[in-house]
C-alpha positions in Angstrom: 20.0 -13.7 -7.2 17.1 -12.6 -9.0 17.1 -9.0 -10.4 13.9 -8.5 -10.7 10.5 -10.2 -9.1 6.6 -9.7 -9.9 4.3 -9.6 -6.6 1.4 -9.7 -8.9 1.1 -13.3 -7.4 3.8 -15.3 -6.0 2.7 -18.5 -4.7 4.9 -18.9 -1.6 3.6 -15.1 -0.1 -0.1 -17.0 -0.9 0.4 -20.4 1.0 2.2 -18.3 3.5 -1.3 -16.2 4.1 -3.4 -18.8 3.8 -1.6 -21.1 6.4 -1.5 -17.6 8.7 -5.2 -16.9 8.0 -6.1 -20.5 9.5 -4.1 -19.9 12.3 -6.1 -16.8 13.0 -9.3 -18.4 12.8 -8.2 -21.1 14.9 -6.5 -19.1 18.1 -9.9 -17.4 18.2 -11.9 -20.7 18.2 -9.9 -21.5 21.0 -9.9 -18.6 22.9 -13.4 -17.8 22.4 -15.3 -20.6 24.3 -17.7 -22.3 25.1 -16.7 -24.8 22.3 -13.3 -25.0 22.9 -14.1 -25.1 26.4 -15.8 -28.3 26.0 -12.7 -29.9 23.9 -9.9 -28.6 25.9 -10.8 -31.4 28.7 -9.8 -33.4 26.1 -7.0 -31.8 24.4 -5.7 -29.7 26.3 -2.3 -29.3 25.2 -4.0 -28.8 21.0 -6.3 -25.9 22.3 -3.8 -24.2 24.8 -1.2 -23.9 21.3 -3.7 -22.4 19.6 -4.4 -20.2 22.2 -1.4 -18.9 22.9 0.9 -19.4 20.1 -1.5 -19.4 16.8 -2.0 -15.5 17.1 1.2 -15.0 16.3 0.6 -15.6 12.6 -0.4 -12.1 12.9 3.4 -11.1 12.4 4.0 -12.6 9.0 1.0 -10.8 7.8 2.9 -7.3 9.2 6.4 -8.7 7.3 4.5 -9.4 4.1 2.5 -6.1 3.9 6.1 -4.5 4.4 7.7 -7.1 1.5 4.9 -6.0 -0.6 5.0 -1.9 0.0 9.0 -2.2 -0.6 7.9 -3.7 -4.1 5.6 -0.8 -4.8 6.9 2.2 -3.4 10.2 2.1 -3.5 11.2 -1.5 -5.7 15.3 -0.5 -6.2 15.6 1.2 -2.5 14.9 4.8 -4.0 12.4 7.0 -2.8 10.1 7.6 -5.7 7.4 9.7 -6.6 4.6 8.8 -5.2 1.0 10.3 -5.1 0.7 10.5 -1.4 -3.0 11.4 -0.8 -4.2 8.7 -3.7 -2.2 6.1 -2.6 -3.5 6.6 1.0 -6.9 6.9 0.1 -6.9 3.7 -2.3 -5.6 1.4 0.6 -8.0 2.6 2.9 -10.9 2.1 0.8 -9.3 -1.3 0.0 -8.9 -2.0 3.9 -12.3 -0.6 5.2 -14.6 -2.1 2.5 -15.1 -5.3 3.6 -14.0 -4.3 6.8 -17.3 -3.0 7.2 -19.1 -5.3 6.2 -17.2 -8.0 8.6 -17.9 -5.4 11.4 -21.6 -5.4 10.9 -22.0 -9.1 9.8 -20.3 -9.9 13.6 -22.6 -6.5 15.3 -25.7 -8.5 13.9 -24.6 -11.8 14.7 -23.9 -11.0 18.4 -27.2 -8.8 18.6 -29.0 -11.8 17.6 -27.5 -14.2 19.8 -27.1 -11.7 22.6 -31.1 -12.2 24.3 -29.8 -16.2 24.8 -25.9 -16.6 25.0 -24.2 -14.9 27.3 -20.7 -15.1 27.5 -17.3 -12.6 27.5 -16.7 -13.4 24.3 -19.5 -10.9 23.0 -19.0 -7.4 22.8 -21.0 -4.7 24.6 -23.8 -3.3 22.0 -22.6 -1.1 19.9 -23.1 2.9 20.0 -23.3 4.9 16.8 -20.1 6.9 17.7 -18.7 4.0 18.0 -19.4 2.4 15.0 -18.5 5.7 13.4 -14.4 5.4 14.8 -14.4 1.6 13.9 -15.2 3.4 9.9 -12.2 6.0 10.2 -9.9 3.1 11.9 -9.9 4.8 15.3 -11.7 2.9 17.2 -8.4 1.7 19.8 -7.2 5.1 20.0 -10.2 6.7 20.8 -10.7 3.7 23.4 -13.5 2.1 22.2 -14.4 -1.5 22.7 -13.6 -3.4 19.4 -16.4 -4.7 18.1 -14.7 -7.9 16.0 -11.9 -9.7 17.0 -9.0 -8.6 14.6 -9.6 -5.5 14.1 -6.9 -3.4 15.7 -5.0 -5.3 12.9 -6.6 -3.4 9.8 -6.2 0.0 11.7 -2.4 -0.8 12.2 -2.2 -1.7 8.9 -3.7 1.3 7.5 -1.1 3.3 9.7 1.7 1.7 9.0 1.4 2.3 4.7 0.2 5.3 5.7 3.6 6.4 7.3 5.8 4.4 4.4 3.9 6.4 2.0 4.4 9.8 3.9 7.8 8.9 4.4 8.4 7.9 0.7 7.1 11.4 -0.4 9.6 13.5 2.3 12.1 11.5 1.2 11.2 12.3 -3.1 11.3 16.2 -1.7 14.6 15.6 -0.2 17.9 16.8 -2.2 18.2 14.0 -4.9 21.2 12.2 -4.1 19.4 11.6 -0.4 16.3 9.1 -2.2 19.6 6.3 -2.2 19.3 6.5 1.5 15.4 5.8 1.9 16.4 1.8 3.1 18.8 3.8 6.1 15.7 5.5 7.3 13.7 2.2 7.4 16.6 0.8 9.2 16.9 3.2 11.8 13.0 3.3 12.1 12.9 -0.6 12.7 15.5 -0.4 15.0 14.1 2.0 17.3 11.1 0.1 16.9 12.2 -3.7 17.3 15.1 -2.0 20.2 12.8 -0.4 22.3 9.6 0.5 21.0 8.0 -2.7 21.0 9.2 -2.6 24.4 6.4 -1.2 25.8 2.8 -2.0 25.5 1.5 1.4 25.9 2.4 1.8 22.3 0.5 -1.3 21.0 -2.2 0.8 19.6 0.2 2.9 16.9 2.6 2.0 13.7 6.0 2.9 15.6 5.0 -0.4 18.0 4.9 -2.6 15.0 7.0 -1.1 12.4 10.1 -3.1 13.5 7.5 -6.5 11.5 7.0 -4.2 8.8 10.7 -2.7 7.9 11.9 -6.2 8.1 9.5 -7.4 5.0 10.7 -4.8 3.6 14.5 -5.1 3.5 13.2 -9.0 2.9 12.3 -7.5 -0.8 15.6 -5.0 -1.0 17.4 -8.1 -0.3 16.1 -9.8 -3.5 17.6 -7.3 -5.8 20.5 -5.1 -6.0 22.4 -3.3 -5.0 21.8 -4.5 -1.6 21.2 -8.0 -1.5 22.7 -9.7 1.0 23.4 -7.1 2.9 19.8 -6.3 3.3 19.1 -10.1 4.6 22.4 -9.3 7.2 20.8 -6.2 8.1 17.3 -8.5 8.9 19.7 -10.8 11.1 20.9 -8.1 13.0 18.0 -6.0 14.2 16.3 -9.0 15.0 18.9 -10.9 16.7 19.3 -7.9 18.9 16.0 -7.3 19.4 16.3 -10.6 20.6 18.8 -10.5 23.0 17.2 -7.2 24.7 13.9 -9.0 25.6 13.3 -12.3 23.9 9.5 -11.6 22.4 7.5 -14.5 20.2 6.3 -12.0 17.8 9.7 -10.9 17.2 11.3 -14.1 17.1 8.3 -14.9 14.3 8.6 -11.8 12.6 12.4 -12.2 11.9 11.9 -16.0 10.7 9.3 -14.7 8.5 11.2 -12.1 6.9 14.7 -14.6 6.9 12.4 -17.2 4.8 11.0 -14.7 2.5 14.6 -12.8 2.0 16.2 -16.6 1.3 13.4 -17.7 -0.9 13.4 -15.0 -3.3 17.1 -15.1 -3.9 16.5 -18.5 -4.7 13.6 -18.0 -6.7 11.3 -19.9 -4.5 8.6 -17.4 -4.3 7.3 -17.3 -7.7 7.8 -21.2 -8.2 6.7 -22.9 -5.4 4.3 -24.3 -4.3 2.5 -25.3 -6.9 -1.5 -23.3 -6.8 -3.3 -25.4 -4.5 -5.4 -24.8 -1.3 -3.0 -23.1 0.6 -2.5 -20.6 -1.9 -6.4 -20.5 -2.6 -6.8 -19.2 1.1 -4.2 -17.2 0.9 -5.8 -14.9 -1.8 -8.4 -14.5 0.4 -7.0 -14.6 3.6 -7.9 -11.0 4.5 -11.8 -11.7 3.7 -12.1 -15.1 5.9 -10.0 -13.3 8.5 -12.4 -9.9 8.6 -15.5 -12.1 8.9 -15.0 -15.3 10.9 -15.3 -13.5 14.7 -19.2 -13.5 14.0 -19.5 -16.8 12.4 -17.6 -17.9 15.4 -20.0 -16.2 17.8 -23.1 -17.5 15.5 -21.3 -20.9 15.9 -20.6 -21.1 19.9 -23.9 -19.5 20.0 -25.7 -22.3 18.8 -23.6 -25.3 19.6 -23.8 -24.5 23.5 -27.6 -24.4 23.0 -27.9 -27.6 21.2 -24.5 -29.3 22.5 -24.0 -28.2 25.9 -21.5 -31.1 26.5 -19.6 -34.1 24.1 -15.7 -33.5 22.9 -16.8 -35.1 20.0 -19.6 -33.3 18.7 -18.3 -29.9 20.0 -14.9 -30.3 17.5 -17.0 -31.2 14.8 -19.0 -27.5 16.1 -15.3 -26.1 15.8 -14.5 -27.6 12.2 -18.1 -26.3 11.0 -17.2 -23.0 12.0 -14.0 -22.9 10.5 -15.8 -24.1 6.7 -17.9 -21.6 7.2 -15.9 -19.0 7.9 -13.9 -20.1 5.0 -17.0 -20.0 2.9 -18.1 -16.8 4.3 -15.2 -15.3 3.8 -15.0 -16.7 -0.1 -18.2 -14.7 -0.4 -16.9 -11.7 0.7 -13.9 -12.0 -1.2 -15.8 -12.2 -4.5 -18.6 -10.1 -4.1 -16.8 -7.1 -2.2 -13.2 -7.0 -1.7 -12.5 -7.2 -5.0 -15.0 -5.3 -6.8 -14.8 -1.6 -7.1 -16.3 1.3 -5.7 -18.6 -1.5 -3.5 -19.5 1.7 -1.7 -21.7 3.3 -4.1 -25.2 3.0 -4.7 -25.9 -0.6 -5.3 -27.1 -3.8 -3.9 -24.0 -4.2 -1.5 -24.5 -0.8 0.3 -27.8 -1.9 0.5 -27.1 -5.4 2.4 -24.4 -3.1 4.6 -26.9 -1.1 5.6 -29.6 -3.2 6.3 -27.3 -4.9 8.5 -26.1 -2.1 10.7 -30.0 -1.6 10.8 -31.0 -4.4 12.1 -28.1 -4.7 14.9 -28.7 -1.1 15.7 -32.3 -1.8 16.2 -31.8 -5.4 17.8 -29.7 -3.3 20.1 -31.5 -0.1 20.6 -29.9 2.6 19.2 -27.8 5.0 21.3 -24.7 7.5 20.9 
């Protein structure tokens, strides 16, 4: 068992979010027609998989962000010190940079195509208020109309480190021999999630609903090291096999294979050796970016296609492999020139491009509250 494991880059987490990031750009070429709509007369049984059952990549994302939190706040199962409010404020800046600039790449895109496609896969033009709560991360609980495909995924994100980091901190302020018992509040946390929580729908839109995904990447990393080990990759068998046997769910059932390959793999010192860099793990580093943007290159895409290529299996694939390179390529772009550079959100030639575009769609549109 290894004692000791750097997530500075591990090649397995990598391949593992690049093959989920293609599965996300897939599902959403399927479900959003009128491509897809065209090849599913022919392969039916590809596009109705990636329909219904390629979205569920989502979950491994949730287990790895948990894997990963576990290796930063609290690496040996203690609570540590942590500085709550800068910790907090990095992710979200981390999360909501390019997040805005996917948002108004795809409120562009669809304002543009908007006058000659119409179709259910376009959202409604966008208000200023609410293009204000999709900034803050708010936009599903204030009930407004998402205006990217994807996007409830960052705002859950952001909650759920939000409430590891608040709960690390309570836990630091607690009487010190309690900070050994920080993985028992995870535990009972994912089981009320995975056990009944997740149960119900109505909760789909806050951290509690999905933290069951998330506490079980992060007893994957406590597994890895001791003093816990295997009993932390029992623990994962339990509270999902339970789960299980309450209400059989897909994104459980993914979750919990997700979280029982990355527990097993870095005992065995898989993560950090295998495979070797490659595209898989290439994606995977920028898996966030390509998934942010390629909602409005997929609009842009079924956009055009349906104009020129109303009809032909053939030629409407090829539509849906184009859109998929360039969302890849897009995304690549975004990667590079925002995502990873710092403070993108000051005064230079980015804010500017982010700004010209939320222009332009707000004027496209006509601007209202």
């Amino acid at each position: 068992m290894s004692t000791r494991i750097s997530t500075s880059r591990l090649p397995l987490l990598d391949a593992m979010k690049g093959i989920g990031c293609l599965a996300i750009v897939l599902h959403h070429l399927a479900f959003y027609g009128p491509m897809s709509d065209v090849v599913r007369g022919a392969a039916p049984l590809v596009m109705d998989w990636l329909f219904y059952y390629a979205r569920l990549a989502v979950q491994m994302f949730f287990v790895l962000a948990g894997y990963l939190v576990a290796a930063q706040l609290a690496p040996d199962g203690h609570a540590s010190n942590t500085p709550t409010v800068s910790l907090i404020w990095k992710r979200y800046k981390r999360l909501v940079t390019p997040f805005l600039f996917a948002v108004a790449l795809a409120t562009l895109i669809s304002a543009l195509v908007r006058p000659w496609f119409e179709h259910p896969s376009l959202s409604a033009a966008p208000t200023l208020l609410q293009l204000l709560a999709h900034g803050l991360l708010l936009h599903d609980v204030l009930g407004f109309e998402a205006l990217s495909a994807g996007v409830w995924y960052v705002a859950i994100d952001f909650q759920l480190f939000a409430v590891t980091v608040l709960l690390t901190a309570l836990m630091w302020r607690a009487p010190t021999s309690w900070r050994a018992g920080f993985p028992i509040v995870i535990i009972v946390l994912s089981a009320a999630s995975l056990w009944g929580i997740n149960l119900n729908q109505d909760y789909e839109n806050y951290a509690p609903y999905f933290f069951g995904a998330y506490g079980l990447g992060m007893l994957a990393y406590w597994s890895t090291r001791s003093p816990l080990g295997n009993t932390a990759l029992i623990l994962i068998t339990v509270l999902g096999a339970v789960a299980l046997w309450l209400q059989f769910r897909n994104p459980i059932a993914v979750a919990l294979a997700c979280a029982l390959m990355v527990s097993v793999g870095g005992q065995q010192g898989w993560l950090a050796n295998w495979p070797r860099p490659g595209i898989l793990t290439w994606l995977g580093q920028r898996s966030y970016s390509i998934f942010l943007v390629h909602y409005g290159i997929v609009i842009g895409f079924n956009a055009t296609w349906h104009a020129l290529f109303p009809t032909g299996v053939v030629i409407n694939a090829l539509g849906m492999l184009a859109a998929t390179l360039m969302s890849i390529a897009t995304g690549t772009v975004l990667y590079h020139y925002v995502e990873t550079r710092r403070n993108v959100l000051g005064l230079n030639a980015a804010t500017a491009l982010l700004t010209v575009m939320i222009a332009g769609a707000l004027i496209v549109e006509g601007i209202t509250w």
